[in-house]
C-alpha positions as CSV (number, residue, x, y, z in Angstrom):
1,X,0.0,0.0,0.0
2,X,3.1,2.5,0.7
3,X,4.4,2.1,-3.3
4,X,0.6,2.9,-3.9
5,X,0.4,5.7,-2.0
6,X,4.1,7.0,-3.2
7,X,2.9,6.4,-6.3
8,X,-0.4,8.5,-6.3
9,X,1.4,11.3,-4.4
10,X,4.1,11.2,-7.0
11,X,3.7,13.3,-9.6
12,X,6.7,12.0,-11.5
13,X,5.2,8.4,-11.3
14,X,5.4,7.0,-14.8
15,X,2.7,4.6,-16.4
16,X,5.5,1.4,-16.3
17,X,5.0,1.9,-12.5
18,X,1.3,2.1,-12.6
19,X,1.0,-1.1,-14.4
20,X,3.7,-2.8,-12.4
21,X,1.5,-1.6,-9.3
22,X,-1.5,-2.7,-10.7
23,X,-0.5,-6.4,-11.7
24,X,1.0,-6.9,-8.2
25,X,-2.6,-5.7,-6.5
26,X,-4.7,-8.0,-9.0
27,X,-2.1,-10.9,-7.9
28,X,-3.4,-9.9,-4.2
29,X,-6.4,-9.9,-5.1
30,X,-6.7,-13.3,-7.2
31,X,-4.8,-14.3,-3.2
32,X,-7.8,-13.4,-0.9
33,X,-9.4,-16.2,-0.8
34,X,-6.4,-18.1,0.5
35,X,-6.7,-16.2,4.2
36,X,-8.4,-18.4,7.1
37,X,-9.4,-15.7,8.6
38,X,-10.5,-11.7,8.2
39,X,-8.2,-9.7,6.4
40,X,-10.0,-6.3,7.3
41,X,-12.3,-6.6,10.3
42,X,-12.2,-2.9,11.7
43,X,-12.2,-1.8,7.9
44,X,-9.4,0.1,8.0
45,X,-7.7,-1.0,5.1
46,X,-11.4,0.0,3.0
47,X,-11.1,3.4,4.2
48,X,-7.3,3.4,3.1
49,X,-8.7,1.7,-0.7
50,X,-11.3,4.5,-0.9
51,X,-9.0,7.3,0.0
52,X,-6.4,6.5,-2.3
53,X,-8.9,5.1,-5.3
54,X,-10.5,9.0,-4.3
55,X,-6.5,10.1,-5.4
56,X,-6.4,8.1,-8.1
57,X,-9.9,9.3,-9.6
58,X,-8.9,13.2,-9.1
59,X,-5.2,12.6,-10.7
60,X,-7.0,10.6,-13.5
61,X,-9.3,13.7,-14.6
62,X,-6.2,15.6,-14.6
63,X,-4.1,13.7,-16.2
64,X,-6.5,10.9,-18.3
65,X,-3.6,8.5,-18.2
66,X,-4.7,5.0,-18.8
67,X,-2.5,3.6,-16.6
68,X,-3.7,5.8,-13.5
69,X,-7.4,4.0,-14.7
70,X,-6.0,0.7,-14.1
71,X,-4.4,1.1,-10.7
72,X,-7.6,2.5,-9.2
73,X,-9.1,-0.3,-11.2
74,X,-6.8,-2.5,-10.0
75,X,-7.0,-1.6,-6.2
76,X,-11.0,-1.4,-6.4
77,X,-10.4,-5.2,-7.2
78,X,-8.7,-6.2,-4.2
79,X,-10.9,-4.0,-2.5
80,X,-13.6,-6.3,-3.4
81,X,-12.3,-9.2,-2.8
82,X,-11.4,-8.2,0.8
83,X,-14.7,-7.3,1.2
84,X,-16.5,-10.1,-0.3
85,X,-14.2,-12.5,1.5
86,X,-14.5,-11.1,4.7
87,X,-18.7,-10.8,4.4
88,X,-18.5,-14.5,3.6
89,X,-16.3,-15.8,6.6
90,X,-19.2,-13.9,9.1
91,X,-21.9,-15.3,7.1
92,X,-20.1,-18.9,6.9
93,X,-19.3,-18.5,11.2
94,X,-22.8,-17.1,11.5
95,X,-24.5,-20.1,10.0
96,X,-22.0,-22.8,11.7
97,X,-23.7,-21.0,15.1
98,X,-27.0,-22.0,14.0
99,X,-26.2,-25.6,13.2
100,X,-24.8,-26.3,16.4
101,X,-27.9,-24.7,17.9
């Protein structure tokens, strides 16, 4: 998240960056799925996504580089799978509850 952040505070960040930043996220992402447990409980990490995605959208309209689209793109991925995979694991736990009721 820190080479995202340098990145989007960077204005001398170049596209080959973006796109290297961007393919390690969506390798994250395709990852989420592996964790046993919740990855962002106090949703911390969500609030850091939407801030920067927030950066990337602004710098995006001022810039309209493609490869600014595809890091936000990118990090609204994993931002989704966190989310999704975290939603499951209390609806999974919250239905093991019931059977054992």
């Amino acid at each position: 998240m820190d080479a995202v952040t340098k990145a989007v505070e960077s204005g001398d960040s170049t596209a080959n960056t973006h796109v290297a930043l961007a393919q390690k996220i969506s390798d994250l992402a395709d990852m989420v799925g592996w964790a046993d447990g919740p990855i962002d409980p106090e949703r911390r990490l969500a609030d850091r996504f939407e801030t920067l995605m927030e950066s990337l959208r602004a710098r995006h309209v001022q810039t309209n580089e493609p490869s600014v689209a595809a890091l936000h793109d990118a990090l609204a991925q994993l931002h989704g799978a966190i989310d999704r995979h975290d939603r499951d694991l209390v609806v999974q736990r919250d239905a093991d509850e019931e059977d054992e009721e």
